[in-house]
C-alpha positions in Angstrom: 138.6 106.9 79.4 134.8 107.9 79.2 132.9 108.1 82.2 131.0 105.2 84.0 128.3 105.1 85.4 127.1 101.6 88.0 123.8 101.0 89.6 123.8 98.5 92.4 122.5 97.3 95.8 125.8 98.7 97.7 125.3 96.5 101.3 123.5 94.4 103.3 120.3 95.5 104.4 120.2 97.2 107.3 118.8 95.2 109.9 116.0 96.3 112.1 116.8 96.4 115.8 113.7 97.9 118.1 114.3 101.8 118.9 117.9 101.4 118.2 120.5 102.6 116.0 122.0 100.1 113.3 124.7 101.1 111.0 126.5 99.6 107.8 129.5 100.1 106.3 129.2 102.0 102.6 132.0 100.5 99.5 134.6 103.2 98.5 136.6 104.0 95.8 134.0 105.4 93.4 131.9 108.9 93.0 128.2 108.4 95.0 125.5 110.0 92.8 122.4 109.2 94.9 121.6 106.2 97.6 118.5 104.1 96.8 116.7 102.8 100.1 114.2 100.5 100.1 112.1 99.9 102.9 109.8 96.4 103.5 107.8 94.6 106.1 104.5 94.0 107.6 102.4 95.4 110.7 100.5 93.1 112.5 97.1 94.7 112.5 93.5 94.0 112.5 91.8 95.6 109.3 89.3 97.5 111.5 92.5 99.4 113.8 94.0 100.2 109.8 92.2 103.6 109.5 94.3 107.0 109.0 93.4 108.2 112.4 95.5 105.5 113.4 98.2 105.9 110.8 101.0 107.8 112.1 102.5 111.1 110.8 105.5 109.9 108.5 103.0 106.3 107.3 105.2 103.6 106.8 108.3 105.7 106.7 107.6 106.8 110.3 109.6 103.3 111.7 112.8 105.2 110.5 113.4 108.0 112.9 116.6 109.0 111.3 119.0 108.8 108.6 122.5 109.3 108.7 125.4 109.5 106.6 129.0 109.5 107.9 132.2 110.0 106.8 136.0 109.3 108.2 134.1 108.4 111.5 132.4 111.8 112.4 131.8 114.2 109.6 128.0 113.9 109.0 126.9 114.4 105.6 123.1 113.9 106.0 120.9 113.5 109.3 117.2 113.8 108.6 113.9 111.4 109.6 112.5 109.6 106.6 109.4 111.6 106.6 111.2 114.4 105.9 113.5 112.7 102.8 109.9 111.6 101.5 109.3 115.2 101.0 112.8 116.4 99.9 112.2 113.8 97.2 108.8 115.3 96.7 110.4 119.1 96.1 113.7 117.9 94.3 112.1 114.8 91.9 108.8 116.7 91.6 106.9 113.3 92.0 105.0 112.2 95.2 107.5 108.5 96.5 104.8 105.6 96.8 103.1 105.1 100.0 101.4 101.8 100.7 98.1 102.5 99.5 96.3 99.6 101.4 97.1 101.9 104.3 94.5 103.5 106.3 91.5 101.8 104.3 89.5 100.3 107.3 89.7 96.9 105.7 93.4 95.2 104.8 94.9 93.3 107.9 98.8 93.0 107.8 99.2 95.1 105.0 102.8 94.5 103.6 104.3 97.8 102.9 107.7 98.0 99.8 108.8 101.4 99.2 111.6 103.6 97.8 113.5 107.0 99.2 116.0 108.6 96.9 119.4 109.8 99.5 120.4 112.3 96.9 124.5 112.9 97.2 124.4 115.1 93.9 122.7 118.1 93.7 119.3 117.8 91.7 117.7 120.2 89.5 121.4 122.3 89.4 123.1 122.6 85.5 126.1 120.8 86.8 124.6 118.0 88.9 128.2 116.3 89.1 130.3 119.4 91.2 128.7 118.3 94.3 128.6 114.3 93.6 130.3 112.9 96.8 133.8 111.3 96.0 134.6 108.6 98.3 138.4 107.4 96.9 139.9 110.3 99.5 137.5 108.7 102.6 138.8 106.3 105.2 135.4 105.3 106.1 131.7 105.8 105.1 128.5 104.5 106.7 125.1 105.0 106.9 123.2 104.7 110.1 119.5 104.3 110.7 117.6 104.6 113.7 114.7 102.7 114.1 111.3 102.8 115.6 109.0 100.3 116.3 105.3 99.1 114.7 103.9 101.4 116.8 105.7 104.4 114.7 103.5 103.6 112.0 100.2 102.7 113.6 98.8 103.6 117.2 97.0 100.4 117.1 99.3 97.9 115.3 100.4 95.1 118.2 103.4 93.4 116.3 105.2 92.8 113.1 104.4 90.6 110.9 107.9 90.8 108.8 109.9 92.6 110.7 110.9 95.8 108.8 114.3 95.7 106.5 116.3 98.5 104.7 118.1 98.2 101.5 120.8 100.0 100.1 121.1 100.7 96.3 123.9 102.9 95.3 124.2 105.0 91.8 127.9 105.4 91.2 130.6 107.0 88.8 133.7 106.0 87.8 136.3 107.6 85.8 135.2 110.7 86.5 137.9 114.3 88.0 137.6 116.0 90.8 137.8 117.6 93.1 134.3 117.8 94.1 132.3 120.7 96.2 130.0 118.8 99.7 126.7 119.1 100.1 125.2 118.8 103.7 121.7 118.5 104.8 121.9 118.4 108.9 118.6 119.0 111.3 117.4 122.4 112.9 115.2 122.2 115.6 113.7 124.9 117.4 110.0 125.0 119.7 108.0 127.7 119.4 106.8 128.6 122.9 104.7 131.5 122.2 103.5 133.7 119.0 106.1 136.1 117.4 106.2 138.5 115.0 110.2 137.9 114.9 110.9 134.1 115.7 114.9 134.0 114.4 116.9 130.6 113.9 120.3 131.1 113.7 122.3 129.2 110.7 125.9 128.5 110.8 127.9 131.0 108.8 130.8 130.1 106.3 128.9 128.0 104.1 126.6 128.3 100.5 122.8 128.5 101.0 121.2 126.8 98.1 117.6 126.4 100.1 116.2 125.2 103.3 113.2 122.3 103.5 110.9 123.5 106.3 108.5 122.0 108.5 105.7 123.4 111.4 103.6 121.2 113.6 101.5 120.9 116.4 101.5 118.4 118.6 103.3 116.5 116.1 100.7 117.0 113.7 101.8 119.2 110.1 100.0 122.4 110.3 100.2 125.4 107.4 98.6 128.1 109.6 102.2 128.4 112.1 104.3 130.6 109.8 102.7 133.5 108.3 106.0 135.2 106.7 109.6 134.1 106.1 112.7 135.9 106.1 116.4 134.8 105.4 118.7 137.7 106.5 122.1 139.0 107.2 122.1 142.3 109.4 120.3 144.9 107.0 120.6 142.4 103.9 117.2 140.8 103.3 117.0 137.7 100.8 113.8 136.6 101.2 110.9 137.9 102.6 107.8 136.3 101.9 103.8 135.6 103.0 104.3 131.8 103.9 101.3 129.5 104.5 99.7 128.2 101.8 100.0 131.3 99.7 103.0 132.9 98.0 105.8 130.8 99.5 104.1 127.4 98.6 102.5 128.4 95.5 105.2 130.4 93.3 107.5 127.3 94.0 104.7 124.4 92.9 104.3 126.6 89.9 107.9 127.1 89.1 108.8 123.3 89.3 105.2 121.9 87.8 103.5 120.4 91.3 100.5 120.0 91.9 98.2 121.0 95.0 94.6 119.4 95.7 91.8 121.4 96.9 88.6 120.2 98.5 85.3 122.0 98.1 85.5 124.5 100.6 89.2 125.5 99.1 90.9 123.5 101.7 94.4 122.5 100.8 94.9 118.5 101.4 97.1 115.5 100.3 95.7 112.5 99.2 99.1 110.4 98.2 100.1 110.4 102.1 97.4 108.0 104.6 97.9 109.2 107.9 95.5 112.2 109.3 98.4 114.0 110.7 100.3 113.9 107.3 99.5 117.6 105.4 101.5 119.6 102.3 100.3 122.6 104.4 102.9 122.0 107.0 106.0 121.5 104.3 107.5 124.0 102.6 110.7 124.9 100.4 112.6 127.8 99.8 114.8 127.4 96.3 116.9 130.5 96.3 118.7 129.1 93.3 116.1 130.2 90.5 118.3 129.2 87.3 120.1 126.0 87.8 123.9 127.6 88.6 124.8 126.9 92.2 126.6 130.5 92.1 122.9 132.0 92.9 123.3 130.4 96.3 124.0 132.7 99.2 127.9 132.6 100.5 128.2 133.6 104.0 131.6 133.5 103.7 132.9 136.7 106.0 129.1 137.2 107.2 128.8 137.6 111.3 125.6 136.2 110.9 122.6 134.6 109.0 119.3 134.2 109.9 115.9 132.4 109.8 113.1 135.1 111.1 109.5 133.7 110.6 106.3 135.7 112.0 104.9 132.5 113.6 101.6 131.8 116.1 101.8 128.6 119.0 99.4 126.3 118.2 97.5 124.7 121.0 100.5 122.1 121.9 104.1 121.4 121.6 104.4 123.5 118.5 107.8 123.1 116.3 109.5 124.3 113.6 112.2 121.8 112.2 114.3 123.5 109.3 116.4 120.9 107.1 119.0 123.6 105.2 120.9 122.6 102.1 124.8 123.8 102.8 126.9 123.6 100.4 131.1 123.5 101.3 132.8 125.0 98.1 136.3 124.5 96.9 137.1 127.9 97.6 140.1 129.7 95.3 138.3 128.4 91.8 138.9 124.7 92.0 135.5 124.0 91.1 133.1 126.5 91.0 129.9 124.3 91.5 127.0 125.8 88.5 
């Protein structure tokens, strides 16, 4: 039988509960391409307080602090904030997702806000898309869990809602389709940077395939390009990457490779005009691809390393300066069940 292929919306909306953490239950039985989530409501705020100084980092996708997805109870597939899916969709669909463009224009009170996120459970831009979908028929349980903000999260100087915010799920699914299937994971690195280093190191879990790492640096919760000056991905005396970050080789080789586009202003200033709020900048975002030709295989195994790390030449800004590292593991079938391309 021929495969199939169903888009739907998969469950309720996820209600919105003030600063707390609301989960739904995910159907089974079928192969999960991606998850489509929809997010609507309306602040309550004057047209005059609706300026981008105002509008915080994240814009209207700043009142979901985090995403989860969960399987058989604890296994956690993905756990990211939605500002930083907005971006992975950016990198991975090569098209910047809507943002309510009434947003930060000194003049629209209330503004409704109805946009789209793309939860990708496949592996985009690889030549076999399909080894890593995610095959629910062998889960006893899936959910996705979203912790919420508040109107605040999205304006400084909003005092209510309006409509209170609501998530959708959409779900793009396969039927009829073999396994067994390789896992993707995309879990959260934190780490502060207290003071300027020429070696700042992250260490990654070991045991799993590399296929790239989304990375962020702020300060003061506010995206800033000028933190990390070099990156590094290494095993002992191995080096993978090693390249001038900021808005220079990192950032540009990779826009060029996959067709995006960077805006300059006059003075050669790098800047982003489809995101509203002034703390939102491309300067602070990067990612690292180390799969140059489609076929998973170029990912790095660490299988048997003692070690892989992160090691960035970075500078402390004048606040709480972070870097926040979102790495794309991959869990093979290991013997030759599936080797994912």
């Amino acid at each position: 039988m021929a495969q199939s292929v169903r888009q739907r919306q998969n469950a309720t909306s996820v209600a919105f509960s003030i600063n707390n953490r609301v989960s739904e239950k995910l159907s089974r039985g079928m192969v999960y391409r991606e998850l489509y989530l929809r997010l609507q409501g309306a602040l309550t705020c004057t047209g005059a307080n609706n300026v981008e100084a105002n509008i915080e980092r994240g814009d209207e996708w700043a009142v979901v602090k985090r995403i989860e997805l969960i399987a058989n109870g604890t296994d956690v597939l993905r756990s990211l904030d939605a500002n930083a899916l907005w971006w992975l969709n950016y990198h991975l669909y090569k098209v910047p997702p809507k943002i309510t463009a009434a947003y930060g224009d000194a003049a629209t009170a209330n503004a409704p806000f109805d946009s789209v996120l793309i939860l990708p459970l496949w592996m985009p831009n690889a030549v076999k898309p399909m080894d890593t979908a995610l095959d629910s028929r062998e889960l006893s349980s899936l959910e996705i869990a979203i912790t919420w903000g508040t109107f605040t999260s999205i304006n400084s100087a909003a005092t209510a809602w309006t409509t209170e915010p609501t998530l959708e799920i959409y779900s793009l699914e396969s039927y009829n389709v073999s396994g067994p299937f390789s896992s993707w994971r995309i879990p959260t690195i934190e780490r502060e940077i207290v003071a300027s280093n020429t070696r700042f190191q992250i260490q990654l879990p070991v045991g799993k395939l590399y296929r790239g790492f989304l990375i962020n640096t702020s300060d003061a919760g506010v995206d800033q390009g000028d933190i990390m000056t070099r990156f590094k991905l290494i095993s002992g005396s191995t080096v993978f990457a090693d390249l001038s970050a900021g808005d220079d080789v990192m950032a540009q080789v990779y826009r060029l490779r996959n067709g995006l586009q960077n805006v300059y202003d006059s003075v050669g200033e790098a800047y982003f005009p489809l995101r509203r709020g002034d703390d939102n900048s491309i300067d602070g975002w990067y990612f690292y691809d180390h799969v140059t030709d489609g076929y998973l295989g170029e990912s790095i195994d660490t299988l048997g390393f003692s070690e892989m790390l992160i090691e960035a030449d970075v500078t402390v800004g004048a606040g709480a300066t972070k870097m926040v590292i979102y790495p794309m593991e991959i869990v093979p079938l290991r013997g030759g069940a599936n080797n994912a391309g």
